[in-house]
N, C-alpha and C positions, 0 to 999 in steps of 0.2 A: 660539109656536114660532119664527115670523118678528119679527124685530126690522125696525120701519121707520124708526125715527128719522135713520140718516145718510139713507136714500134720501130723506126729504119735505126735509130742510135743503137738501141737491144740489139736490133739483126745485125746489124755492122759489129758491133759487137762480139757478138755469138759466132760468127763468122771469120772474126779475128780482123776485119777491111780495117781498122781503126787504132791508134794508140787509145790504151783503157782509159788515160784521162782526157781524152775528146769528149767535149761536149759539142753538140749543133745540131739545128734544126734539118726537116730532110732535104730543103736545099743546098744549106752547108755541107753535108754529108754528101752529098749528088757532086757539088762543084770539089769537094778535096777527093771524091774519088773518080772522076773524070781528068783531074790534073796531075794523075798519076799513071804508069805504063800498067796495061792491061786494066785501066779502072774503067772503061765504056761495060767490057764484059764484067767486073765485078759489082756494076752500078746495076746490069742488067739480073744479073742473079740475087743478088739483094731483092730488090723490086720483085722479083718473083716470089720469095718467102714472103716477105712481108705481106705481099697482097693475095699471096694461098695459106700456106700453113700456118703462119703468124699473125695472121689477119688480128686474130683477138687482143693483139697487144695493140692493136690502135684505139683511141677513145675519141668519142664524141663531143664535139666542143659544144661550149656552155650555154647552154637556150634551148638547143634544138630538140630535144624531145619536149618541151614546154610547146616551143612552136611547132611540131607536128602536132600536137596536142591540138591545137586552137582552132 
């Protein structure tokens, strides 16, 4: 229901995990930062922003408040 892909690029981002012209979704993001040293722990604190304090940067994919609606 929750699309997180802008909010983990911003957090990686914001956080510096990223060169500034990466783009990728949050599994891309997940797999170049796991295939890096110390990227388990920097995949884990990511993940933590994003789904606490950063939470509002994720958006809701297309339908779904139509279909809770219905």
């Amino acid at each position: 229901m929750v699309c997180y892909d802008r909010a983990f690029l911003w957090g990686a981002h914001q956080l510096e995990l990223l060169p500034k012209s990466y783009e990728g979704n949050k599994r891309q993001i997940r797999d170049y930062l796991r295939g890096r040293k110390g990227g388990e722990e920097a995949w884990q604190l990511l993940q933590g922003q994003v789904y606490g304090r950063w939470v509002d940067r994720a958006k809701l994919f297309p339908g779904v408040v139509r279909f809770l609606w219905r």
